[in-house]
C-alpha positions as CSV (number, residue, x, y, z in Angstrom):
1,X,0.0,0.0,0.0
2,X,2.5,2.4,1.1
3,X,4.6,1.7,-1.8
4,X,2.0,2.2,-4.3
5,X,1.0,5.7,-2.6
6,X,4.7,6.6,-2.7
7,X,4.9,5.3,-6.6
8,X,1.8,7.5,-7.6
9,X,2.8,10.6,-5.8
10,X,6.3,10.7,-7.4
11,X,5.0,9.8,-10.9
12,X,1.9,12.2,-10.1
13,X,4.8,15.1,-9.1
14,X,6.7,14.1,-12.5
15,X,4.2,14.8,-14.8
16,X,2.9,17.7,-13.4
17,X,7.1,18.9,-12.9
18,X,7.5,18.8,-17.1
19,X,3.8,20.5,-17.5
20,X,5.5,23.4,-14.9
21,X,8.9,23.4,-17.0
22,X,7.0,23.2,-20.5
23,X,4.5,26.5,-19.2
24,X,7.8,28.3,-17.8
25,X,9.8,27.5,-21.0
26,X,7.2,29.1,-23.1
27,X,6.2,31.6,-20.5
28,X,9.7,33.1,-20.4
29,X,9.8,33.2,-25.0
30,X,7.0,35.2,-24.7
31,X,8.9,37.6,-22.2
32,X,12.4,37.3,-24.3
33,X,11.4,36.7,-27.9
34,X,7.6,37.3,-28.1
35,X,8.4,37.8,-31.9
36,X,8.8,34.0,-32.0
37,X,4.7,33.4,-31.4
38,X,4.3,35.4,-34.7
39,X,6.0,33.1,-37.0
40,X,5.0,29.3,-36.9
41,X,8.4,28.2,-38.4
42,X,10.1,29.5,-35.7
43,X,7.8,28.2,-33.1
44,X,8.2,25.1,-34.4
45,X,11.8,25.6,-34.2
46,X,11.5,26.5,-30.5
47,X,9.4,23.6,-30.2
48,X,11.5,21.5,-30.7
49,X,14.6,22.6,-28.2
50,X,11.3,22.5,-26.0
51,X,10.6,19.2,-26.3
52,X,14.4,17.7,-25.7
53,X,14.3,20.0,-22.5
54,X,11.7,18.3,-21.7
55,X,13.5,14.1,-22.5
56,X,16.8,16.1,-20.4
57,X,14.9,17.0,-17.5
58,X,13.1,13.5,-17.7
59,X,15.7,11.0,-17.6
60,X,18.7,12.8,-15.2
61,X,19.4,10.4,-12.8
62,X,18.3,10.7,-9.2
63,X,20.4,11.4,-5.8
64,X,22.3,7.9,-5.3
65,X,22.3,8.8,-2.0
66,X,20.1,10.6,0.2
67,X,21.5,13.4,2.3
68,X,20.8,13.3,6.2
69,X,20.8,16.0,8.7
70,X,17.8,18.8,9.7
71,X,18.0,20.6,6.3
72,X,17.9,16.9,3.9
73,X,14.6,18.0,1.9
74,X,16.6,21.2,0.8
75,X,19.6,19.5,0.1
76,X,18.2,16.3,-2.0
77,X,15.7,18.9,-3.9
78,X,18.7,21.0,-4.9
79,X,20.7,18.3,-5.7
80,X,18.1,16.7,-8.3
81,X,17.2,20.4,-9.6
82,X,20.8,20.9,-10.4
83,X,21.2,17.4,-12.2
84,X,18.0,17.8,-13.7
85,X,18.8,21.7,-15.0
86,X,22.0,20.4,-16.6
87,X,20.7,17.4,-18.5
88,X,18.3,19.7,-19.3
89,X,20.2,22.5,-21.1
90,X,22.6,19.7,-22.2
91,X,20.2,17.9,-24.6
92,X,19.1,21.3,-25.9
93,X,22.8,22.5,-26.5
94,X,23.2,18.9,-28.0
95,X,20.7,19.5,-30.3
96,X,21.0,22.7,-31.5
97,X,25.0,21.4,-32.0
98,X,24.1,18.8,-34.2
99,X,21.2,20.2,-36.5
100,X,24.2,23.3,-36.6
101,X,21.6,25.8,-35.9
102,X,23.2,29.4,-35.5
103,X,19.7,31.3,-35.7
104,X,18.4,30.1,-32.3
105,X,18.5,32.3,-29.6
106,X,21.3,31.4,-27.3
107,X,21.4,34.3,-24.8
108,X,17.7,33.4,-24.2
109,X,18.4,29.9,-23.1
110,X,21.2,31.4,-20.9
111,X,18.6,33.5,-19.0
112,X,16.4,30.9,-18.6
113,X,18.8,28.8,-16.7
114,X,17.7,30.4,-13.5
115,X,14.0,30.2,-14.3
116,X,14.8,26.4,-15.3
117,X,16.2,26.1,-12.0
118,X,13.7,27.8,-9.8
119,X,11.0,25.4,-11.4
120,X,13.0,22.4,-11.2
121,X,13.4,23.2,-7.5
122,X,9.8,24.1,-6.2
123,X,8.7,20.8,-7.9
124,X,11.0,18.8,-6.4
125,X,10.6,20.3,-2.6
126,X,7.0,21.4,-2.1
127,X,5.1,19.4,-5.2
128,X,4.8,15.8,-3.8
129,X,3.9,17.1,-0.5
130,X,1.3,19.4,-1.5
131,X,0.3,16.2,-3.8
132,X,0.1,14.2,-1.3
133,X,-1.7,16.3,1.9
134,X,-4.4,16.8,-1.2
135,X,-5.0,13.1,-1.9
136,X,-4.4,11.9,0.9
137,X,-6.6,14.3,3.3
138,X,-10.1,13.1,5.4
139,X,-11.2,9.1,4.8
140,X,-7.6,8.5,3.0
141,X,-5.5,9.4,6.2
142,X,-4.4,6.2,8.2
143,X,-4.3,6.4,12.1
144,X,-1.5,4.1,12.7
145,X,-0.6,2.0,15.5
146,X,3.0,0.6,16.3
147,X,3.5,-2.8,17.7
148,X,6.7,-3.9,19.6
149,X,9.5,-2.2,21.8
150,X,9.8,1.3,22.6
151,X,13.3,2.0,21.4
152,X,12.5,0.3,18.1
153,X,9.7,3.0,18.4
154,X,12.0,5.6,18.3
155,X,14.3,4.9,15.7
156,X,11.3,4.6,13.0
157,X,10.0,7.7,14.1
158,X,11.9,10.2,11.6
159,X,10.7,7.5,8.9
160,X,6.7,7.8,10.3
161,X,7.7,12.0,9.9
162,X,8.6,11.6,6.6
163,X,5.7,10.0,5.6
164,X,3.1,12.0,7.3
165,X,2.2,13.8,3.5
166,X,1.3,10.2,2.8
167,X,-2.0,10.9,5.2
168,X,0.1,8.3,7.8
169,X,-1.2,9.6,11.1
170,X,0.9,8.2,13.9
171,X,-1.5,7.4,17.1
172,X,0.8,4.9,19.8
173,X,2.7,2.5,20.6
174,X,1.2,-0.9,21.3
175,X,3.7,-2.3,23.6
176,X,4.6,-6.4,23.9
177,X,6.3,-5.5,27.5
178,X,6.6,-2.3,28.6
179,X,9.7,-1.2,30.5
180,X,9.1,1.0,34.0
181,X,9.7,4.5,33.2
182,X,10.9,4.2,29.7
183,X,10.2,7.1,27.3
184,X,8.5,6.5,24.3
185,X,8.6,8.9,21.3
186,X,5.0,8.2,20.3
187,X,1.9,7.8,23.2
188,X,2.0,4.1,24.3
189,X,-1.7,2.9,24.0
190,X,-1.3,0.0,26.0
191,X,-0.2,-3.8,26.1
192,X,-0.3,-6.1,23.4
193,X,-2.6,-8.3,25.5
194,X,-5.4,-5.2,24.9
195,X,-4.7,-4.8,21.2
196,X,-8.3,-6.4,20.0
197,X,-9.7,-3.1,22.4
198,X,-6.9,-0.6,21.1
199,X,-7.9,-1.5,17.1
200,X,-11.4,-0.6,17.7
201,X,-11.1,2.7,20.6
202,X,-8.7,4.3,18.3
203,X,-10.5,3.4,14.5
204,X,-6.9,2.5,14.0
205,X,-6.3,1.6,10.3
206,X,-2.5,0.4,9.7
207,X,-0.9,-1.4,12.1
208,X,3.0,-1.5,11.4
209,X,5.2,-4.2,13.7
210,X,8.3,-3.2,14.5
211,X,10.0,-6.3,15.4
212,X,9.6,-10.3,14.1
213,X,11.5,-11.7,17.5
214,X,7.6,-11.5,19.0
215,X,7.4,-14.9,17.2
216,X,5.4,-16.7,15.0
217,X,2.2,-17.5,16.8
218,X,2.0,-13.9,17.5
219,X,2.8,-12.6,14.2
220,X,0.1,-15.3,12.9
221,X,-2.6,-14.1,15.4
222,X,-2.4,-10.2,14.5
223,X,-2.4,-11.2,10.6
224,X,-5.7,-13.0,11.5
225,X,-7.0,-10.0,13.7
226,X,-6.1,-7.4,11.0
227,X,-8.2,-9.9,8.3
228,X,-11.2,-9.6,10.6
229,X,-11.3,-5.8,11.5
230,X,-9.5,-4.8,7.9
231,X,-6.8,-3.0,9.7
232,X,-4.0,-3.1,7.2
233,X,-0.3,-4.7,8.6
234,X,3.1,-3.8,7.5
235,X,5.7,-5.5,9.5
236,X,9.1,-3.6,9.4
237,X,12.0,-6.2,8.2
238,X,14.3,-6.5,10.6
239,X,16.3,-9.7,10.3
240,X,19.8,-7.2,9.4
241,X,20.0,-7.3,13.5
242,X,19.7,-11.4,13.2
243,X,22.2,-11.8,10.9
244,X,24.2,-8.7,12.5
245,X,24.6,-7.8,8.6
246,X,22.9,-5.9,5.5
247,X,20.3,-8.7,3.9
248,X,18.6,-9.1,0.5
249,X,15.8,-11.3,-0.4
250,X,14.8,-13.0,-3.5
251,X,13.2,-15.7,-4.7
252,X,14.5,-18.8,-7.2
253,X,12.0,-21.3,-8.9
254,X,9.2,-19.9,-5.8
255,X,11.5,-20.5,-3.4
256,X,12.5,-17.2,-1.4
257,X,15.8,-16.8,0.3
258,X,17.4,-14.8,2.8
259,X,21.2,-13.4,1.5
260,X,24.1,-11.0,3.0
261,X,24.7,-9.4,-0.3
262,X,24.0,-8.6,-3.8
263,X,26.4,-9.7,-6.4
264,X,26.2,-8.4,-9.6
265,X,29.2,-10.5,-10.9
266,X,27.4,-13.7,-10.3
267,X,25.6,-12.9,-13.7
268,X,27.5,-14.4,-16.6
269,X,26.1,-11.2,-18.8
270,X,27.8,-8.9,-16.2
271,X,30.8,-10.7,-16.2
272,X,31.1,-11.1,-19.9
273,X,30.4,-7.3,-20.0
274,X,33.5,-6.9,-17.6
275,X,35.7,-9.0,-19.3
276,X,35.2,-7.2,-22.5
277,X,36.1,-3.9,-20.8
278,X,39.2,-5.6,-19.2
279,X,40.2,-6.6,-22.8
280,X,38.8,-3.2,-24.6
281,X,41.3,-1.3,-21.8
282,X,44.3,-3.3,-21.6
283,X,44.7,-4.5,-24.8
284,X,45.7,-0.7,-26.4
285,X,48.1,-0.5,-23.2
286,X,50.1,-3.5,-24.0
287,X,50.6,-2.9,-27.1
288,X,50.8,0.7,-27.8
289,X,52.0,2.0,-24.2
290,X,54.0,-0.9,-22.9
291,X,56.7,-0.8,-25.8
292,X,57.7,2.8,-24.7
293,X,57.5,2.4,-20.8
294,X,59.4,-0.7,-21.2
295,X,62.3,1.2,-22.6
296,X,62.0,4.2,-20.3
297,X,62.1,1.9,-17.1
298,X,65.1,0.4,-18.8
299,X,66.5,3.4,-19.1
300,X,66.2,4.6,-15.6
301,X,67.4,1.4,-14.0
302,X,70.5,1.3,-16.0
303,X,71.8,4.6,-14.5
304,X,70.1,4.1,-10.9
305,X,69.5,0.1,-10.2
306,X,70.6,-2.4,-13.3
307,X,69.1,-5.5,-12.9
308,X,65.9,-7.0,-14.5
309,X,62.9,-4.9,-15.8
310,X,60.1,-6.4,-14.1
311,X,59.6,-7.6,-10.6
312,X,57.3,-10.8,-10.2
313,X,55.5,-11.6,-7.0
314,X,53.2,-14.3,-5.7
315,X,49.8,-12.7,-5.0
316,X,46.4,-14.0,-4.1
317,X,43.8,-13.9,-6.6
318,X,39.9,-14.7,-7.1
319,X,39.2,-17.3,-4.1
320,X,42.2,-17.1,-3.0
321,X,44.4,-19.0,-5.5
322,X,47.8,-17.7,-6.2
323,X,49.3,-15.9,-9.3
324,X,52.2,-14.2,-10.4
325,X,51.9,-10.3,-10.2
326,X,53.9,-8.1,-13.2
327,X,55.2,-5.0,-11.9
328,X,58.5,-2.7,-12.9
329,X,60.9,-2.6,-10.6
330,X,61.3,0.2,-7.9
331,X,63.3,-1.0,-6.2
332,X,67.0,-1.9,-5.9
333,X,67.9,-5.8,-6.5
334,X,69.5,-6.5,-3.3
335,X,67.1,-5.3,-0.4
336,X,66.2,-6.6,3.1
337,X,62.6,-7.6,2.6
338,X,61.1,-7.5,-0.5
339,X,57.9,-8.5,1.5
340,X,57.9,-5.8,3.9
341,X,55.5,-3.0,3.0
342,X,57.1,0.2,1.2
343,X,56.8,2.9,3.6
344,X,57.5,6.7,2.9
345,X,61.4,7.7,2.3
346,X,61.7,3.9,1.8
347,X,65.5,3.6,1.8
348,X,64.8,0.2,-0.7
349,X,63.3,2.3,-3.5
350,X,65.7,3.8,-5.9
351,X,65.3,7.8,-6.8
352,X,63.2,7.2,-10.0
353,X,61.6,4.6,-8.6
354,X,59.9,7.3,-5.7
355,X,57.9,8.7,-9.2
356,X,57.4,5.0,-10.6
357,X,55.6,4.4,-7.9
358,X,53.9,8.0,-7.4
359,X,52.8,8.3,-10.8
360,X,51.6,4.6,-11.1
361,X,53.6,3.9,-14.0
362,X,55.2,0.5,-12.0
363,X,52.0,-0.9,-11.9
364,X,51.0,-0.9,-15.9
365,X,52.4,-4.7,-16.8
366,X,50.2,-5.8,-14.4
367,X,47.8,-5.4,-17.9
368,X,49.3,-8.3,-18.9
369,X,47.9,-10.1,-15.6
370,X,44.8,-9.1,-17.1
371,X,45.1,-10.3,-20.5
372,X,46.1,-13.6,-19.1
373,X,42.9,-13.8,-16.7
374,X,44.4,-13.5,-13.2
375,X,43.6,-9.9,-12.8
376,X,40.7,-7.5,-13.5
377,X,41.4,-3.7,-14.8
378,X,39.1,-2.8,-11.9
379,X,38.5,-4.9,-8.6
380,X,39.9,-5.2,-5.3
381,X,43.8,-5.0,-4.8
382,X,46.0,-8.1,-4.5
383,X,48.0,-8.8,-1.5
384,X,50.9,-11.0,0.0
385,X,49.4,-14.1,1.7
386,X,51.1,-13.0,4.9
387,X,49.5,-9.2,4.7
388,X,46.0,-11.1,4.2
389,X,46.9,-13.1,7.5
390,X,47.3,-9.8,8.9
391,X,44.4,-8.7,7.4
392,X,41.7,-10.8,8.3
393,X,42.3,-10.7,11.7
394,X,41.4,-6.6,11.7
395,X,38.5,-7.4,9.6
396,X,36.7,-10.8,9.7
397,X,35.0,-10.4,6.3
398,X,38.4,-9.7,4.7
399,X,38.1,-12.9,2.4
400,X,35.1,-11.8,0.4
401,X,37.0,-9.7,-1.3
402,X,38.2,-13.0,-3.1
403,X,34.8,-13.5,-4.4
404,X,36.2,-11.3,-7.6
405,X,39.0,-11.0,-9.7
406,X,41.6,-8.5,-7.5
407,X,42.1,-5.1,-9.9
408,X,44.9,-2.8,-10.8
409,X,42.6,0.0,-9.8
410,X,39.9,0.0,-7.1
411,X,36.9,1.5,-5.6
412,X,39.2,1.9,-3.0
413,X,41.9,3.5,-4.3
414,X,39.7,6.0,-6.7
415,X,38.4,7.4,-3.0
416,X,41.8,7.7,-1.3
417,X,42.7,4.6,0.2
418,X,46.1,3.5,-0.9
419,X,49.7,3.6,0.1
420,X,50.6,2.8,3.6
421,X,48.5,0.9,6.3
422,X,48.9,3.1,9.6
423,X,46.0,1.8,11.4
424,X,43.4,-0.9,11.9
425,X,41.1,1.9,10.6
426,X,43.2,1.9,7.0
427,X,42.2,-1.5,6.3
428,X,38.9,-1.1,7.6
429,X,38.2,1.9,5.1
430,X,39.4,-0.5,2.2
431,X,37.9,-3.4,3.1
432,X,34.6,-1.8,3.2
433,X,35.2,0.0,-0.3
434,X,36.0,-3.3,-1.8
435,X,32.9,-4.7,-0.8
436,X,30.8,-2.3,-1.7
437,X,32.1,-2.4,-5.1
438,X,31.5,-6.3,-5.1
439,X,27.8,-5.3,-4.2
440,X,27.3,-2.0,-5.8
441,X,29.1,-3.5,-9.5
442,X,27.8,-1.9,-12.7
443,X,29.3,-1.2,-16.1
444,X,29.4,2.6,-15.6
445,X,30.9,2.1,-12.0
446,X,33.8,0.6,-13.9
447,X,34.1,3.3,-16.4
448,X,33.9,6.0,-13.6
449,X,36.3,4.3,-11.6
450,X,38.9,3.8,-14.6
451,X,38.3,7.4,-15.4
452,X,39.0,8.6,-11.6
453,X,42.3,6.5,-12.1
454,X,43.2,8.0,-14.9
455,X,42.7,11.8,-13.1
456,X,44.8,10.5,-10.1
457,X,47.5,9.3,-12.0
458,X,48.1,12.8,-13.2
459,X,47.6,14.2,-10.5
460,X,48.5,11.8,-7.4
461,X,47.5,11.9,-4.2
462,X,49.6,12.2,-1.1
463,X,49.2,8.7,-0.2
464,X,50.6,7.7,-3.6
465,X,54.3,6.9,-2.8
């Protein structure tokens, strides 16, 4: 139900968004160029631009993430107005650059932008709300009743808030055992024992349960008593605190499961996708880029370090089995530990191998790992066996990293966390960045990520060393 109200009201707000930004678009011609309405050619020419406005504003992407805090309505309206504004005025600039148009106005798309914008941003802050207190006012609003403990209570309050312009009414808490003195943010309307009475004194409509420890019988007896009084029940999934970990549901051949994660990988299509990135990206650097920095390296350890170009290492790959990692040589021939992790002012490192490293350019023959299969352009970062020991004992859920190919670049890296472990909290931060990337994969998440690489290895970071 809720779902379906929240579904309508967006797609409600959509339409009547791109009626607003049609009636401004025109609106603000008639100020700029009112000569246009005179001549149908050139209406029709206006028209047009109008119309791929319109597809711009349309299909901009949406906030990936939802910002929190006292002033998130403001924040997440401006952010989609701005997205939407520049899709907008992109497809129209697009356009009018490929049909070469030089007679269109562009001074008067220029001074629309803040029109565009101030449209664009009253839709997406007060529309669905106004929408929503007008559809769902009088016999549509649903006195709801919470069932189950008061701190649960507390933490879906902001959520019950949010959704008051749905006409959700929140009247009590239905306790299942009620703690001396605790403080409730909603009125508590009594004990679960009286909820029968409670449904009926209080014409409650919707009755959400906050927690599925009460048990089954329980759970099986308010489903019955809801039938009989047509109360509608929601029951608020909360098996992440079973687990103690982030769940996903689906069903296979009607049989529905319970999982930690989602894995986009698992999907031969997504993987085939990948690969033919991996192959699309490193092929070009083998053989057009690989000849040159071969000879450059070659070069530079002649007159700082002679020895042999490439330094080969036993890393740990997909599920853990081991592979032989391509890198150029920083460092000199004869050192203490080659195993020990390179730390800042690394005395092991020879001079030019301090901007090997910094610039990224020892890691480029590790594109032959990927042409061979061991490796992945983008993925989580190989390590030695004895690091991973390490590891896993700061983070317990080290290993599923190993559920795909490691990377030369990472989700990880990309946001800043590379170059020396100082803390638990370093790994941690990594850790976590490679598993969202194993949950979160897409396509264009590789492409962004190869991109980001390609920014940092021009400009490094400080961590880059």
């Amino acid at each position: 139900m809720l779902a379906n109200r929240t579904l309508g009201i967006r797609t409600l707000a959509l339409l009547l968004q791109l009626a607003l930004v049609a009636l401004s678009f025109f609106g603000w011609l008639f100020i700029w160029e009112s000569s246009v309405f005179e001549s149908p050619a050139d209406l029709q020419r206006y028209t047009l631009y109008g119309e791929f406005l319109l597809i711009g504003v349309l299909f901009a992407p949406g906030n990936k993430t939802e910002a929190m805090g006292p002033n998130k309505d403001w924040v997440n309206a401006n952010r989609k107005s701005l997205r939407q504004t520049a899709f907008g005025m992109a497809s129209v600039f697009l356009v009018c650059f490929a049909v070469k148009d030089a007679w269109v106005s562009r001074t008067f798309f220029l001074s629309y932008l803040p029109w565009l914008y101030l449209t664009l941003m009253f839709s997406n802050r007060w529309l669905p709300r106004m929408l929503g207190l007008w559809l769902f006012s009088g016999y549509r609003n649903e006195r709801v009743a919470l069932v189950g403990a008061v701190e649960m209570a507390g933490r879906i309050q902001p959520w019950l808030e949010g959704k008051s312009q749905l006409g959700l009414k929140t009247v009590g808490l239905v306790s299942c055992d009620p703690a001396p003195g605790a403080v409730c943010a909603v009125p508590i309307l009594g004990h679960l024992d009286q909820i029968s009475h409670i449904l009926v004194s209080e014409s409650i409509t919707q009755l959400i349960v906050l927690n599925l420890s009460m048990g089954g019988e329980r759970l099986r007896g308010l489903t019955q008593l809801c039938e009989q009084t047509a109360v509608r029940l929601l029951v608020v999934n909360d098996l992440d605190t079973y687990f103690n970990h982030n769940t996903t549901v689906f069903e296979d051949n009607g049989v529905r499961f319970i999982a930690l994660r989602e894995e986009p990988l698992e999907s031969p299509l997504n993987r085939f996708a990948k690969r033919c990135l991996d192959i699309a990206v490193a092929l070009p650097v083998v053989v057009l880029v690989l000849p040159f920095t071969n000879l450059l390296v070659w070069m530079l350890h002649r007159i700082y370090s002679p020895g042999p170009l490439f330094f080969r290492q036993s890393r740990n790959g997909m599920f853990g089995q081991p592979f032989k990692i391509y890198k150029y040589r920083s460092m000199h021939v004869n050192n203490d530990n080659e195993n020990r992790q390179a730390v800042k002012n690394d005395s092991r490192i020879f001079p030019a191998g301090v901007w090997l490293r910094k610039l990224s350019i020892d890691e480029l023959p590790q594109f032959l790992n990927v042409l061979l299969g061991d490796m992945s352009v983008v993925g989580p970062r190989p390590h030695l066996s004895q690091h991973e020991d390490m590891f896993v004992k700061v983070m317990k859920n080290y290993l599923i990293r190993s559920f795909i190919r490691p990377g030369i670049t990472g989700w990880a890296q990309v946001n800043g966390y590379r170059g020396e472990i100082h803390n638990e909290s370093d790994i941690q931060n990594r850790v976590q960045a490679d598993i969202h990337y194993l949950e979160n994969w897409s396509f264009s998440l590789d492409c962004l990520i190869i991109l980001k690489t390609f920014k940092h290895c021009v400009f490094p970071p400080r961590t880059a060393y």
